[in-house]
DRENLUM-684873 format. One record per residue (C-alpha): x, y, z; residue number from 1; residue in one letter. Coordinates in Angstrom, 2 decimals. Layout:
N
NODE, X, Y, Z, NUM, A
...
# end
This chain:
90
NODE, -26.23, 16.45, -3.61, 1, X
NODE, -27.46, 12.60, -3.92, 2, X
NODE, -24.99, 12.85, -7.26, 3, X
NODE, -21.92, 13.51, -4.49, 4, X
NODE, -23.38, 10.56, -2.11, 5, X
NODE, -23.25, 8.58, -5.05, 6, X
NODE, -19.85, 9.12, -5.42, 7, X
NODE, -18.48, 8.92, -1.54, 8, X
NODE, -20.84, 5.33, -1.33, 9, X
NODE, -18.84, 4.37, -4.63, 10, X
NODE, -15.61, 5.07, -3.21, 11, X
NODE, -16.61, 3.67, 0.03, 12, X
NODE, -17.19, 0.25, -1.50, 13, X
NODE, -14.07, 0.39, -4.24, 14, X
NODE, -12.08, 1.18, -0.61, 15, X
NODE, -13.98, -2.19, 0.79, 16, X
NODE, -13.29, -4.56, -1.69, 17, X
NODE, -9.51, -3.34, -1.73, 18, X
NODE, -9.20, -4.08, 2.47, 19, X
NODE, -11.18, -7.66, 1.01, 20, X
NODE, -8.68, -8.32, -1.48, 21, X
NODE, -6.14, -7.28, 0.97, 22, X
NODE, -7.10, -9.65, 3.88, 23, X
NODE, -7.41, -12.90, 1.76, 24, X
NODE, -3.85, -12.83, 0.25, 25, X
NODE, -1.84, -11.35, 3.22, 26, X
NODE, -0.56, -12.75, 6.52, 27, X
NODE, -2.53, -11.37, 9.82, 28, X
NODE, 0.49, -9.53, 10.41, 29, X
NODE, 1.13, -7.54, 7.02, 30, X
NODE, -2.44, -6.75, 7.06, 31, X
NODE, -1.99, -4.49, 10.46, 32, X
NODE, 1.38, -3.25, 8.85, 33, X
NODE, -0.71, -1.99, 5.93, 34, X
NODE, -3.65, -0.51, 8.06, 35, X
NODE, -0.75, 1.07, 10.08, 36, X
NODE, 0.71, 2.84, 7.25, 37, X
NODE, -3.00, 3.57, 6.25, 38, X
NODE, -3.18, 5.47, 9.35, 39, X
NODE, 0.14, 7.36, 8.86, 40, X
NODE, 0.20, 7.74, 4.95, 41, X
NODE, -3.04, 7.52, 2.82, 42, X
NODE, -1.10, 8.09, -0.02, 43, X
NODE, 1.38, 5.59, 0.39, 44, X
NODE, -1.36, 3.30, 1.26, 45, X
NODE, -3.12, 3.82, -1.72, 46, X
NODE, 0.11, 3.27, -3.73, 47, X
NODE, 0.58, 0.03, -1.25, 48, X
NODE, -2.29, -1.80, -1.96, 49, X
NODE, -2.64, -1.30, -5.70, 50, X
NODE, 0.73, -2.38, -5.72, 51, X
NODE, -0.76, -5.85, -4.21, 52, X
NODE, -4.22, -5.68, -6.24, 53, X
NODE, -1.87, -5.53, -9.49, 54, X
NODE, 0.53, -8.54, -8.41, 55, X
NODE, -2.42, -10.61, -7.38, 56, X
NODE, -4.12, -9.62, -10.49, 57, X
NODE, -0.59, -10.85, -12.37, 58, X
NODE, -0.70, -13.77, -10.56, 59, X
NODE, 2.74, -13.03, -8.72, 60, X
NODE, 1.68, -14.02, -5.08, 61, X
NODE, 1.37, -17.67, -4.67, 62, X
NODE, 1.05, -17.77, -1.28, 63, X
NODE, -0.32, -15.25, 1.30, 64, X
NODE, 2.14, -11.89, 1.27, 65, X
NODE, 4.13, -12.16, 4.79, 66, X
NODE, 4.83, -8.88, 6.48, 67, X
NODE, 8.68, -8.87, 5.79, 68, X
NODE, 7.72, -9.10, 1.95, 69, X
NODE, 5.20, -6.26, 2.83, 70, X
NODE, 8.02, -4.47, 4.48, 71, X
NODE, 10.34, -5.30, 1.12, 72, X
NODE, 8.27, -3.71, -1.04, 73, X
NODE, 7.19, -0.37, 1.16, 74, X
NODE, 10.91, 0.05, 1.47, 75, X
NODE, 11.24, 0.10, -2.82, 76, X
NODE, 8.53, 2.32, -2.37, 77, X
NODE, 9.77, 4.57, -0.55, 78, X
NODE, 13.36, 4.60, -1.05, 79, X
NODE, 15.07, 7.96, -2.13, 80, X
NODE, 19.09, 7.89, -1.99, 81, X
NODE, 20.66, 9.94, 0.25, 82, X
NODE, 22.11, 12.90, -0.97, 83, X
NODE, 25.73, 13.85, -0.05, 84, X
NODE, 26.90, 17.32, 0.81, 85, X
NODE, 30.63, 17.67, 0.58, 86, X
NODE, 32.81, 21.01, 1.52, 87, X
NODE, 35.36, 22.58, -0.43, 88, X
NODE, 37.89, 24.36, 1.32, 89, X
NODE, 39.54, 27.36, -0.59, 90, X
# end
């Protein structure tokens, strides 16, 4: 029991520090984007922000991420081609 409430208060506070990282190198507006898709899509979320943590982390984002760059890379993220059905006639 207190071995599982270990666990969920570790979580709790890797989840925290991720929303901290989060806030302090994204516009106001990309922020509510991400807790939007949050709300829709944990698993993309997930995907989203370590996506972030590992650019700031490379040192990729010089300034704070705007919401169409957000939007840039959630679309490479989720983009699947679109398959094409075609009809033969005999």
């Amino acid at each position: 029991m207190r071995k599982e409430m270990a666990r969920r208060i570790k979580a709790m506070q890797i989840e925290q520090q991720k929303r901290e990282i989060a806030k302090k190198y994204m516009t106001t507006e990309a922020y509510e984007r991400l807790m939007n898709v949050r709300i829709s899509s944990y698993e993309l979320y997930s995907q989203l922000i370590d996506i972030i943590i590992a650019m700031v982390q490379a040192k990729r984002i010089s300034a704070k991420l705007t919401e169409p760059q957000l939007k840039e890379i959630l679309a490479r993220l989720t983009y699947k081609p679109e398959s094409t059905i075609s009809f033969q006639h005999k």
